[in-house]
C-alpha positions as CSV (number, residue, x, y, z in Angstrom):
1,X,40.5,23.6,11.2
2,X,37.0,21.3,11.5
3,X,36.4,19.8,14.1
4,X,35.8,16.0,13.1
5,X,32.4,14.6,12.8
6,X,30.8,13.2,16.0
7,X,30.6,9.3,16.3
8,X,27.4,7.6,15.8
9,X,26.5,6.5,18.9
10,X,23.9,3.2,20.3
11,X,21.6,3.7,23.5
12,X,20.0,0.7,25.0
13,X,16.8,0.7,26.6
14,X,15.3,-2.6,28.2
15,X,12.6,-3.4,30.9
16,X,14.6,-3.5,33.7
17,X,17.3,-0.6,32.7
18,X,17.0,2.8,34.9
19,X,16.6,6.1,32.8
20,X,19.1,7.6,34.9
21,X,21.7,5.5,33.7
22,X,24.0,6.8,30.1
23,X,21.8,4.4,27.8
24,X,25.5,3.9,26.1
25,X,25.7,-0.2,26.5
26,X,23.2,-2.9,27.4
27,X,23.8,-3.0,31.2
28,X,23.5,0.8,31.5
29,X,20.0,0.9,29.4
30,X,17.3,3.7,29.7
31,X,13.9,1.6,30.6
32,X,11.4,3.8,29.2
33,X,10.4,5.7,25.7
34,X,9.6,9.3,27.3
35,X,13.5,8.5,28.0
36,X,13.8,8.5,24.5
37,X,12.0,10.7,23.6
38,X,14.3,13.5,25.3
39,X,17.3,12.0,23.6
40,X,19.2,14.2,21.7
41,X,20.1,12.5,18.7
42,X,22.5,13.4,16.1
43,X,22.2,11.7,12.4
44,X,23.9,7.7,12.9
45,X,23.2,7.6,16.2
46,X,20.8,4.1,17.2
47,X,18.3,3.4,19.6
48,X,17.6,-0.3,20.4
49,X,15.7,-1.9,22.6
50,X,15.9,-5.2,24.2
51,X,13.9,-8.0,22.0
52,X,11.0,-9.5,23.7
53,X,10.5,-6.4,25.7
54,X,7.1,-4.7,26.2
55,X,7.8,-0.4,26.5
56,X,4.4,1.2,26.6
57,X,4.6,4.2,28.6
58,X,4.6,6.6,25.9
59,X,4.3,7.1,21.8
60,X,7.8,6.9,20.2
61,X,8.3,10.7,18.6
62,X,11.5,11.2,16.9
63,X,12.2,14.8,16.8
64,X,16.2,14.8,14.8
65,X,16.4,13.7,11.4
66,X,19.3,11.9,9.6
67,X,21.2,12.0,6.4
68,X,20.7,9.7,3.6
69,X,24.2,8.1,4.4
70,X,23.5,8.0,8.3
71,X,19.6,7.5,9.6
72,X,18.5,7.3,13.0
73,X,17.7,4.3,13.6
74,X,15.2,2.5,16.2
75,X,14.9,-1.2,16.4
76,X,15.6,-4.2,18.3
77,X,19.1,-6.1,20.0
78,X,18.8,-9.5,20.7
79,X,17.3,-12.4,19.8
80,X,13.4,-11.4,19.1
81,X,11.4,-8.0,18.3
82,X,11.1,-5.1,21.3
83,X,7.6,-4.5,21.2
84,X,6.0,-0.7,21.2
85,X,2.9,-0.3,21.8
86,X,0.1,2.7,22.7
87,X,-3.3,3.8,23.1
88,X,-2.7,6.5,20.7
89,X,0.2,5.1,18.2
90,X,3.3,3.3,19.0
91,X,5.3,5.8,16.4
92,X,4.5,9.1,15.5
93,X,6.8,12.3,13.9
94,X,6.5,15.3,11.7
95,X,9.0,17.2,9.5
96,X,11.7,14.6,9.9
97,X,14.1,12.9,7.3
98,X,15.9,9.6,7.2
99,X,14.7,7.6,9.9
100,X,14.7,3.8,9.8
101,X,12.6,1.8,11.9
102,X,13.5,-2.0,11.9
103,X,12.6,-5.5,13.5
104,X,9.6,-4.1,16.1
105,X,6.8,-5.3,17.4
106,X,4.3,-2.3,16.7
107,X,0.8,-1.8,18.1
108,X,-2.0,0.6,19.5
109,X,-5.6,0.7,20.9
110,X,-6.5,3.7,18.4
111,X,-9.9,3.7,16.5
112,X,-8.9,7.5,14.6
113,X,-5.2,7.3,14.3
114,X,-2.4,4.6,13.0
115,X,0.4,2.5,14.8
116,X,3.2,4.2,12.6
117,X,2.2,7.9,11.4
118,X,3.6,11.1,9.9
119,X,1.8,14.3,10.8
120,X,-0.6,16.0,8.1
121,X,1.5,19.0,9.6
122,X,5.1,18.7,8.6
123,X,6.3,16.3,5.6
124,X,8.3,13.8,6.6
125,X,11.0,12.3,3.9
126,X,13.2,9.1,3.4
127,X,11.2,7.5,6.1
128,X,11.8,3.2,6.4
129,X,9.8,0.4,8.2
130,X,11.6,-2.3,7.9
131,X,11.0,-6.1,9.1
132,X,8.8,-4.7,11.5
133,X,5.3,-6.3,12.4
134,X,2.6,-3.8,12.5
135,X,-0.5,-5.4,14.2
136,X,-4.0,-5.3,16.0
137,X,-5.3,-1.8,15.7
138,X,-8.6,-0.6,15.4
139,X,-7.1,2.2,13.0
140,X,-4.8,2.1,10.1
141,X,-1.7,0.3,10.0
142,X,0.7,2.4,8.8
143,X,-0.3,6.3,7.6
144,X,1.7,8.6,5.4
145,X,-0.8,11.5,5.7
146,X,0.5,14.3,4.2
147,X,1.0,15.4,0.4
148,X,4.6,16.6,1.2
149,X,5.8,13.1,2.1
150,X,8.2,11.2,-0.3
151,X,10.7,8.4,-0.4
152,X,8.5,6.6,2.1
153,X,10.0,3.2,2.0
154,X,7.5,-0.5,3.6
155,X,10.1,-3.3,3.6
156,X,9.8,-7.3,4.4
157,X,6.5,-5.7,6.9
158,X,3.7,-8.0,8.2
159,X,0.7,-5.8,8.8
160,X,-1.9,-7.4,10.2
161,X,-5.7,-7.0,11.8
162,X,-6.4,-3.2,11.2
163,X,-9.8,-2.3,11.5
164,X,-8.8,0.4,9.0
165,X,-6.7,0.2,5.9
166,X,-3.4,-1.4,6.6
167,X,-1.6,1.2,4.7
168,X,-2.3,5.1,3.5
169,X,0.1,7.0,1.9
170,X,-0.6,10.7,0.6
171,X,3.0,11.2,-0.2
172,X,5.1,10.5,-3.7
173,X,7.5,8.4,-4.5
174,X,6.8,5.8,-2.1
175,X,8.1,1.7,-2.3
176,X,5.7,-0.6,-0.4
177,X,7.6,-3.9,-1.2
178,X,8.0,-7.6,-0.2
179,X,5.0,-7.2,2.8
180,X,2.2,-9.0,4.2
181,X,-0.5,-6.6,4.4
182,X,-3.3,-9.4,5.7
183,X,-6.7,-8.7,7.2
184,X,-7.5,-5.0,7.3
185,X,-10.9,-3.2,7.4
186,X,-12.4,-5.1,10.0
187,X,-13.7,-1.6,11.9
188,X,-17.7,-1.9,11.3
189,X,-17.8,1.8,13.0
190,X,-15.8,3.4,10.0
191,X,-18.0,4.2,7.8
192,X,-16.0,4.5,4.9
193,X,-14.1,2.0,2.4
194,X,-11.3,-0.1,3.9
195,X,-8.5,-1.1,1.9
196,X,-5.6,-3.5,1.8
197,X,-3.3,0.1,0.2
198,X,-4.9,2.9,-0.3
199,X,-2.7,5.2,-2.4
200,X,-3.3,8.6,-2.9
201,X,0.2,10.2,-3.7
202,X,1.6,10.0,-7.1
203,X,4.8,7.5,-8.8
204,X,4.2,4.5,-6.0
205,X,5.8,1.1,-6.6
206,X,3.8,-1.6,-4.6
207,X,5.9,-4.8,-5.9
208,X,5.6,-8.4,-4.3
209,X,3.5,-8.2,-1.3
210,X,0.4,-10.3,-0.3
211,X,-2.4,-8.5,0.2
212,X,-5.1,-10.5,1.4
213,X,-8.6,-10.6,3.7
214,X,-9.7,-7.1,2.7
215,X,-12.7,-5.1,2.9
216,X,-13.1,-3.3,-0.4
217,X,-9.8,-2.8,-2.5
218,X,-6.2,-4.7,-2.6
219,X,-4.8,-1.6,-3.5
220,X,-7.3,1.8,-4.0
221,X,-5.7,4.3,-6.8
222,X,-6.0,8.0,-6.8
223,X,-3.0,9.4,-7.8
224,X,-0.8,9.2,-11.3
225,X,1.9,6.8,-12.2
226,X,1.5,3.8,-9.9
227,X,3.5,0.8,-10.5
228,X,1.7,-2.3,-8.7
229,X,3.6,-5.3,-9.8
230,X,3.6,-9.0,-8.9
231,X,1.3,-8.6,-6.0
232,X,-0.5,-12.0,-4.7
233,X,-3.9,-10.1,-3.9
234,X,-6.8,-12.2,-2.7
235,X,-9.9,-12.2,-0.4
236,X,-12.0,-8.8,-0.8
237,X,-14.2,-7.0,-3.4
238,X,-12.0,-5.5,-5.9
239,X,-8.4,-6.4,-6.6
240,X,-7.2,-2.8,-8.0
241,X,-9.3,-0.1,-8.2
242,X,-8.8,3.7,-9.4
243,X,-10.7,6.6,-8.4
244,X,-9.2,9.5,-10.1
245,X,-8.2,12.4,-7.1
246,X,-4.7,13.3,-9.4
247,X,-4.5,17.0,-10.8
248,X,-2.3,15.5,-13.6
249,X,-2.5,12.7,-16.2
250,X,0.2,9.7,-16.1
251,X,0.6,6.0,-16.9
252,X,0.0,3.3,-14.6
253,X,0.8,0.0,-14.7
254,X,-0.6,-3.1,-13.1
255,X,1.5,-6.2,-14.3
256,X,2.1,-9.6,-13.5
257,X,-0.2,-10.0,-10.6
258,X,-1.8,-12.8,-8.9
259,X,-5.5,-11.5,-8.0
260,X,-7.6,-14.3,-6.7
261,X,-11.1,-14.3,-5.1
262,X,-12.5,-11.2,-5.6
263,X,-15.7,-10.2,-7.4
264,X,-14.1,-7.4,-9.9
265,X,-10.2,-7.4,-10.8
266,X,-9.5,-4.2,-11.9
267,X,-11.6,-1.6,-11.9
268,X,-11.5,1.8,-13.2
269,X,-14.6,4.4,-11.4
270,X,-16.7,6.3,-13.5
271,X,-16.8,9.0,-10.9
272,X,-15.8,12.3,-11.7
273,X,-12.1,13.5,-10.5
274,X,-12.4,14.6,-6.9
275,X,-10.5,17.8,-7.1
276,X,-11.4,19.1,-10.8
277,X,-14.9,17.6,-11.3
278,X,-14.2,16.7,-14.9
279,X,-14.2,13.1,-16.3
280,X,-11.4,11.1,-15.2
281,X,-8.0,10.3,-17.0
282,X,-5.3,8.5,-16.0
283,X,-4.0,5.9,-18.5
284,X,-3.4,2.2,-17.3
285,X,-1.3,-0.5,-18.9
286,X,-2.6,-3.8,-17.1
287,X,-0.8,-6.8,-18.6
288,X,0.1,-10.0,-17.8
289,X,-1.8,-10.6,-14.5
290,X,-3.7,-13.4,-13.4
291,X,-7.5,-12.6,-12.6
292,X,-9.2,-15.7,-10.9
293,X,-13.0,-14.5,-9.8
294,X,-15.8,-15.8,-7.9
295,X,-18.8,-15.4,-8.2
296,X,-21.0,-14.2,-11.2
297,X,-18.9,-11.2,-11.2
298,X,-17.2,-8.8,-13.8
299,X,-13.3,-9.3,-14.4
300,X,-12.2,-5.9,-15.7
301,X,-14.3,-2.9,-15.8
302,X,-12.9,0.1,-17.7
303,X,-16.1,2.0,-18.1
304,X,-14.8,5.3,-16.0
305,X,-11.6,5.4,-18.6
306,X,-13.2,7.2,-22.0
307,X,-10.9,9.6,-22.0
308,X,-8.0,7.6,-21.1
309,X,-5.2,5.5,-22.6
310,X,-6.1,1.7,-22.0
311,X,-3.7,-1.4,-22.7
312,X,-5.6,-4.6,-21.6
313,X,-3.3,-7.8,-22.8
314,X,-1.6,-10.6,-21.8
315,X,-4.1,-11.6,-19.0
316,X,-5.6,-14.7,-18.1
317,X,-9.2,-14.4,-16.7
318,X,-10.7,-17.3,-14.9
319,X,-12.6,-18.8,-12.3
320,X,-16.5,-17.6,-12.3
321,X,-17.2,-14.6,-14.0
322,X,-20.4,-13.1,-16.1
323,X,-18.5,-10.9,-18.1
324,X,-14.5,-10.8,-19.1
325,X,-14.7,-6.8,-19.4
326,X,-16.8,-3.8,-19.2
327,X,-15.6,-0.8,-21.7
328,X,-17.0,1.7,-24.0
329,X,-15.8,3.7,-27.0
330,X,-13.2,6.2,-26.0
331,X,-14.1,9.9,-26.1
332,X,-11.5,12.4,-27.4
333,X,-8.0,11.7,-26.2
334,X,-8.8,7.8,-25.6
335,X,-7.4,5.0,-26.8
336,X,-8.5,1.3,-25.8
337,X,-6.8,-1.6,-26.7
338,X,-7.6,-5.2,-25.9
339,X,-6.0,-8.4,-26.9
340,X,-4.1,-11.2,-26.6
341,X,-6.0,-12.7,-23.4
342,X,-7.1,-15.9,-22.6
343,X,-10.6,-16.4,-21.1
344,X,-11.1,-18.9,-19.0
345,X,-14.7,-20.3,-18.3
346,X,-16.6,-17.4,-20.4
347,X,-16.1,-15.4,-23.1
348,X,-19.1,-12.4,-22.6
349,X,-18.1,-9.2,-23.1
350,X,-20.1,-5.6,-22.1
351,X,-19.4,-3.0,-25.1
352,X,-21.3,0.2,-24.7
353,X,-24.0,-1.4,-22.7
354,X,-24.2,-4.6,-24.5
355,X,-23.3,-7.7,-24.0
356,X,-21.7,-9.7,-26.5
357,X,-20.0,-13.0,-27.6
358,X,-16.0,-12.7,-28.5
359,X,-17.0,-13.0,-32.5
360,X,-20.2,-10.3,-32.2
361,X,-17.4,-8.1,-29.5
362,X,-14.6,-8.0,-32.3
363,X,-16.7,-7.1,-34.9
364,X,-18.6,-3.8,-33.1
365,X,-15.1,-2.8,-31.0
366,X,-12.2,-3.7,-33.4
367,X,-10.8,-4.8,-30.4
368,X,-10.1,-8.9,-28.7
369,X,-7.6,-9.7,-31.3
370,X,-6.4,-13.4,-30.6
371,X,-8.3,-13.3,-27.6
372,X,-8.9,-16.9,-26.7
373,X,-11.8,-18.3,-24.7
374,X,-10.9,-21.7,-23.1
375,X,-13.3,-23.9,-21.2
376,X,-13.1,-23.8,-17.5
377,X,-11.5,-27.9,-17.6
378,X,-9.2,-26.3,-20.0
379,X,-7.7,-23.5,-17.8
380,X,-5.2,-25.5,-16.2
């Protein structure tokens, strides 16, 4: 005969608890993480800690894994949020599978690492942040940094202040959905590009966040078959952006968005693919958005896409803008198509270097097909 399946168990751990204690109810707790650390947990099993408490002696490192039907589980009992917080990162783990880590307060002091981070060692799988509030880091928010990881899964999260991006995933498969990603890239002493996402793992849903106060993209593209859908994205450089680092060809979309304040929309880079060297491709459907600029900026610029697959329809482009969109002729294997927006405020265009008037744009591209240009009183 089997011998039945262990029960799931909960351990406690609060301020005032005592690590020799079981951990098993709320007046036996453990009082620190390096308690928790040492726990040997079996898939189901919890760990809470006691909402408005501060833990700090030690980085959070899962070692078990779960199942899909029973994850560990770390989070918060009571009222309000534990919070976690170190100098290096308040959660860190490699080669583990099905954790969930829900309703925490979640911070560091690091200027190199993240507050919640895989290892570039191990993949980790079926990992979930959920309801948590990731905050005040000189780093990134939260970093997925290895190719291997998948299922990755950013729920109902508030990330906010990270002098880095406020999230990086290098995995596939990933859902970053229903977040506050606000104020990242603040870090003057990185040197490189800050983003509000920065994706660089293939077939990513980012659906119905805010993304908002970043330094250069909302979300930063470098991977195939991203879905971003129904973001509000607002306050930075560029609202979507894709630099092509895939070593295969998909369809992305970029659909129904609200992308406000920014200088450029969407952009696609002419830069060569990082890996290959050879022109980029990736083919983009971006459709039904709204693309509010400022300043005498450009709305959509598909110059890097010649090679590609582009559907530009359905969007309304307002606000203060130079020119609607950058493109040129596709090369072999393109395809460009644009019609069906509505141009508020301008109706310039940049075909192959120059710039044109809808009527002059439609007769040298084929393309702008009931485009409509609107005055900028009009646009309401």
């Amino acid at each position: 005969m089997f011998a039945p399946a262990a029960l799931a168990r909960t351990y406690y751990v609060s301020a005032n608890g005592h690590d020799r204690r079981s951990g098993r109810s709320p007046h036996a707790a453990w009082r620190t993480i390096t308690r928790v650390n040492r726990a040997h947990l079996k898939p189901g099993d919890r760990v809470l800690f006691r909402g408005g408490d501060s833990f700090s002696d030690a980085t959070l490192v899962p070692h078990a894994s779960g199942t899909a039907s029973r994850p560990i589980v770390f989070g918060s009992y009571g009222r309000r949020d534990a919070r976690l917080h170190h100098a290096v990162a308040a959660i860190w783990f490699s080669g583990v599978k099905h954790l969930l880590f829900r309703d925490l307060d979640l911070s560091n002091d690091g200027t190199n690492g993240a507050v919640v981070a895989g290892s570039s060692g191990a993949p980790s799988i079926a990992i979930t942040i959920w309801r948590c509030r990731v905050h005040d880091t000189a780093g990134v928010g939260v970093l997925s940094p290895n190719p291997g990881d998948s299922r990755w899964r950013i729920l109902e999260d508030r990330i906010v202040r990270t002098g880095d991006s406020g999230v990086i995933v290098e995995g596939s498969h990933d859902t970053i959905a229903w977040s506050a990603i606000v104020r990242t890239g603040s870090n003057s002493a990185i040197a490189w590009d800050k983003h509000g996402i920065y994706v660089k793992g293939p077939d990513v849903l980012i659906a119905d966040n805010l993304i908002s106060g970043f330094q250069a993209d909302g979300v930063s593209l470098r991977s195939a078959n991203a879905r971003v859908v129904r973001n509000r994205i607002e306050r930075g450089r560029v609202g979507v952006a894709y630099f092509d680092y895939s070593s295969r060809v998909g369809t992305s979309m970029v659909l129904r968005n609200d992308v406000r304040d920014v200088m450029t929309a969407f952009y696609f880079s002419t830069e060569a693919n990082a890996t290959s060297g050879q022109a980029p491709v990736e083919n983009f459907v971006v459709a039904r958005n709204l693309f509010e600029l400022t300043g005498n900026s450009t709305a959509v610029d598909v110059s890097g896409g010649r090679y590609s697959s582009l559907s530009i329809v359905n969007n309304v482009i307002a606000g203060r803008f130079g020119v609607a969109v950058v493109a040129n002729s596709p090369l072999a294997g393109g395809r460009y198509l644009e019609g069906d927006n509505v141009l508020a405020g301008g109706g310039t265009f940049d075909w192959n270097g120059d710039w044109l008037k809808l009527d002059a744009y439609r007769t040298a591209s084929g393309q702008g097909q009931r485009d409509r240009v609107l005055a900028a009183s009009e646009a309401g």
